[in-house]
matplotlib code that plots the C-alpha trace (Angstrom):
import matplotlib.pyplot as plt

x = [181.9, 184.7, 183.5, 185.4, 188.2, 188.0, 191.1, 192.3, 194.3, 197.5, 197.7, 199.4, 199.5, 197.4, 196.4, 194.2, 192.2, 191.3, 187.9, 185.2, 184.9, 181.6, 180.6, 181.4, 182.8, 186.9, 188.2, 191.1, 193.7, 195.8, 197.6, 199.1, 198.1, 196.8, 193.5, 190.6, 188.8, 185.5, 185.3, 182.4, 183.6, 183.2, 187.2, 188.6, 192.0, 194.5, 196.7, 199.5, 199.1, 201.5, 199.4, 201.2, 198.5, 199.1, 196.8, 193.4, 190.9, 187.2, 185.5, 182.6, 180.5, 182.3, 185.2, 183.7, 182.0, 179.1, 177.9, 179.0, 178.4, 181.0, 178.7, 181.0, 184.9, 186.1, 189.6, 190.6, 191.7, 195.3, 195.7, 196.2, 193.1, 190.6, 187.0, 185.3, 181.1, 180.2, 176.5, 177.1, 176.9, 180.0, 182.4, 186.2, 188.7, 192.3, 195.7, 197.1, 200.5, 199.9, 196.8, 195.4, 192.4, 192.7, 189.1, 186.0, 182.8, 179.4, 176.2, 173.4, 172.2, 173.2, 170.9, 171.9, 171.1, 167.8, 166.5, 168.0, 166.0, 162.8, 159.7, 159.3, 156.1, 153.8, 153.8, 152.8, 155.3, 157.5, 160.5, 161.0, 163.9, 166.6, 168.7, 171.7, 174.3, 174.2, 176.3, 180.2, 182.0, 184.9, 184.4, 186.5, 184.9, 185.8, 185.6, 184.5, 188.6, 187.4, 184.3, 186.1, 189.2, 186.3, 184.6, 188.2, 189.3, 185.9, 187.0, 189.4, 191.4, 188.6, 189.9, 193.5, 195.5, 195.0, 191.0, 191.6, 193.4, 191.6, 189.1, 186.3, 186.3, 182.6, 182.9, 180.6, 183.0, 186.1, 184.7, 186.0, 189.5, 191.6, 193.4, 197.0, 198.2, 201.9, 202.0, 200.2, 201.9, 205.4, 203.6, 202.8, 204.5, 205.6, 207.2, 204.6, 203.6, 206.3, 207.0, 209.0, 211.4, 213.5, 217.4, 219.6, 221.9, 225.8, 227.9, 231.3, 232.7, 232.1]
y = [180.5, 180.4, 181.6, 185.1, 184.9, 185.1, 186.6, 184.5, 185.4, 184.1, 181.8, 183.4, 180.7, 178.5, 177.9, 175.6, 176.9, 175.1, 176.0, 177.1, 180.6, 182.3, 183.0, 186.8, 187.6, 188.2, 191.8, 192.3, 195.5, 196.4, 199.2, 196.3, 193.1, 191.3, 189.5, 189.8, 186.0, 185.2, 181.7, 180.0, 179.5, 183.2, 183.6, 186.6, 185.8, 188.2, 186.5, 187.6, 186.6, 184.2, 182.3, 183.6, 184.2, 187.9, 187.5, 186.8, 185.5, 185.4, 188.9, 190.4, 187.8, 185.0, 185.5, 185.3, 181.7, 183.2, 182.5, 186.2, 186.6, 188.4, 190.8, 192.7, 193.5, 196.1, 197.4, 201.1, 202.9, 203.0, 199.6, 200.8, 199.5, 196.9, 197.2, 194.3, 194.4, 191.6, 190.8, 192.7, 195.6, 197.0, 197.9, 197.3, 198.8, 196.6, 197.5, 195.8, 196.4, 194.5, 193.3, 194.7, 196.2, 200.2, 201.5, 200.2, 202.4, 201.4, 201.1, 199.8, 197.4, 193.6, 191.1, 188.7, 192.3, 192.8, 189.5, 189.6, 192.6, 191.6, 190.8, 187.4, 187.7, 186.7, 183.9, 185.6, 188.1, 188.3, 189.8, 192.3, 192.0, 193.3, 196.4, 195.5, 196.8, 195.7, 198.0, 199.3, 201.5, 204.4, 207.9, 211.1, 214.2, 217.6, 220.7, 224.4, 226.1, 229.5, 228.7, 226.7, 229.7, 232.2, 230.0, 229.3, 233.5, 234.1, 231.8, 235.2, 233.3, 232.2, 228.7, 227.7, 224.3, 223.0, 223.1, 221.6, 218.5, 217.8, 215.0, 216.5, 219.0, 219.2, 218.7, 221.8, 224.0, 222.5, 225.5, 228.6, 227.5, 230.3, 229.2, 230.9, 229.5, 230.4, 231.9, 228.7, 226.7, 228.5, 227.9, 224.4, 222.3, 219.3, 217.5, 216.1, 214.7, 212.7, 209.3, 208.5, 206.4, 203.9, 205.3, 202.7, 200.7, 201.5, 198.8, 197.9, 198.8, 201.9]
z = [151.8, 154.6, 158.1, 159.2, 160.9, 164.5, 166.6, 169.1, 172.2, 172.9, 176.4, 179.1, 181.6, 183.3, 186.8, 188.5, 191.3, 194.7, 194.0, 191.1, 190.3, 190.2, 186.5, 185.5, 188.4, 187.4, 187.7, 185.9, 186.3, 183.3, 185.2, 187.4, 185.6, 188.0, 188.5, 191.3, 191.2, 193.9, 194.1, 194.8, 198.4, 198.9, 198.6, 196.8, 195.3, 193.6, 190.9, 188.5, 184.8, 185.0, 187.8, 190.7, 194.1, 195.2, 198.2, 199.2, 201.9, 203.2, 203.7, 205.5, 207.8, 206.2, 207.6, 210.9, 210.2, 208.8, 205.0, 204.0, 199.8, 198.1, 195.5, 193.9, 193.0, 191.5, 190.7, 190.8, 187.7, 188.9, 190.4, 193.7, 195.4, 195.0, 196.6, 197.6, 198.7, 200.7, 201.8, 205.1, 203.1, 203.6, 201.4, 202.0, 199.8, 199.9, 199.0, 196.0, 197.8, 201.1, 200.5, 203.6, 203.9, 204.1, 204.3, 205.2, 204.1, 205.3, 202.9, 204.9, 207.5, 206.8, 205.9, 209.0, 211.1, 209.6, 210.5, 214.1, 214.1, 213.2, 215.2, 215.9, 218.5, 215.2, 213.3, 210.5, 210.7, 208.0, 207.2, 204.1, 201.7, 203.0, 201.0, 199.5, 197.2, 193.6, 191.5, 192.3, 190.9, 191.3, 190.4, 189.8, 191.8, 190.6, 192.5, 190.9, 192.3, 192.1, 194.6, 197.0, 197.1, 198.0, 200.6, 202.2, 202.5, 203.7, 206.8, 208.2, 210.2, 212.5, 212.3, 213.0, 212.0, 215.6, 215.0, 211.8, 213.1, 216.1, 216.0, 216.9, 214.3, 212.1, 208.4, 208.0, 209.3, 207.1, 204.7, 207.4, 206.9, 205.8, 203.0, 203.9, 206.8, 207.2, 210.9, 212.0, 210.6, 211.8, 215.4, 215.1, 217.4, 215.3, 218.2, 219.8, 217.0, 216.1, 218.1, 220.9, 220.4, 223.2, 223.3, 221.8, 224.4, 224.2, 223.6, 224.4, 221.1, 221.6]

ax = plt.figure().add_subplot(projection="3d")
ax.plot(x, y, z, "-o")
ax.set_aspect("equal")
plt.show()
């Protein structure tokens, strides 16, 4: 009896890489078709189908000499961003656009900072494992509208657009903003914030 038929994909293009890439660790976005490689070298590199290098480089303590382990990579729904955990426990989230990174969010203490940190005064010390991040993943936060309306008329106008923007302002007290602004915003001087910028020279043509 013939075997079933197995589909088979058609070849895109091919590429060979500097370096060997980690077993299961290729991230690839549809929205932008392009794929997220970590090499064994603790590189991540962003290609095109056709084989193409987007950008890449070394993240988190390797990219300061250390031996920093990329963990985890994982493309955002749109395309837009790509976050990368490292073993410093930090996540950075890049731009698929410059390839930059655009945000850097904490998790925890790295492993190179929890043994600094341990006590060496016994031999018999040791040092526990260290916490690290082993799952990443984006999510969609929805907020109740009708809750959020009431909790931003209740405010009364005790908080004006200048509180709001400075940065020392408490995330606790976000909630008192009143949620129709028009006469602050009518008084907000929008001058200062804009830059200053160098008068061009005249020329003789003119």
């Amino acid at each position: 009896m013939d075997s079933p038929h197995v589909p088979q994909l058609a070849s895109v293009a091919e590429k060979t890489l500097a370096s060997k890439c980690k077993p299961g660790s290729m991230a690839y976005c549809p929205t932008m078709d392009l794929v997220a490689l970590i090499s064994v070298d603790e590189r991540v590199d962003i290609f095109r189908l056709n084989g193409q290098r987007v950008f890449g480089g070394v993240y988190g303590e390797g990219g300061r000499g250390g031996g920093g382990e990329v963990r985890r990579i994982r493309w955002k729904g749109s395309g837009n961003l790509l976050a990368v955990v490292c073993s410093d426990n930090i996540i950075r989230i890049l731009s698929a656009y410059s390839g930059k990174t655009v945000h850097q969010l904490p998790c925890g203490p790295s492993l190179a900072s929890s043994i600094a940190s341990a006590p060496t005064s016994s031999p018999s010390a040791r040092v526990g494992p260290a916490s690290c991040v082993s799952c990443l993943g984006w999510g969609i936060n929805f907020t109740d509208g009708k809750s959020a309306l009431k909790s931003l008329q209740d405010a009364e106008g005790r908080l004006t657009v200048d509180d709001l923007l400075s940065t020392e302002m408490q995330l606790s007290k976000i909630a008192q903003l009143k949620a129709d602004l028009p006469r602050e915003l009518a008084m907000l001087d929008m001058e200062r914030s804009l830059p200053k910028l160098s008068t061009l020279p005249s020329t003789g043509n003119e």
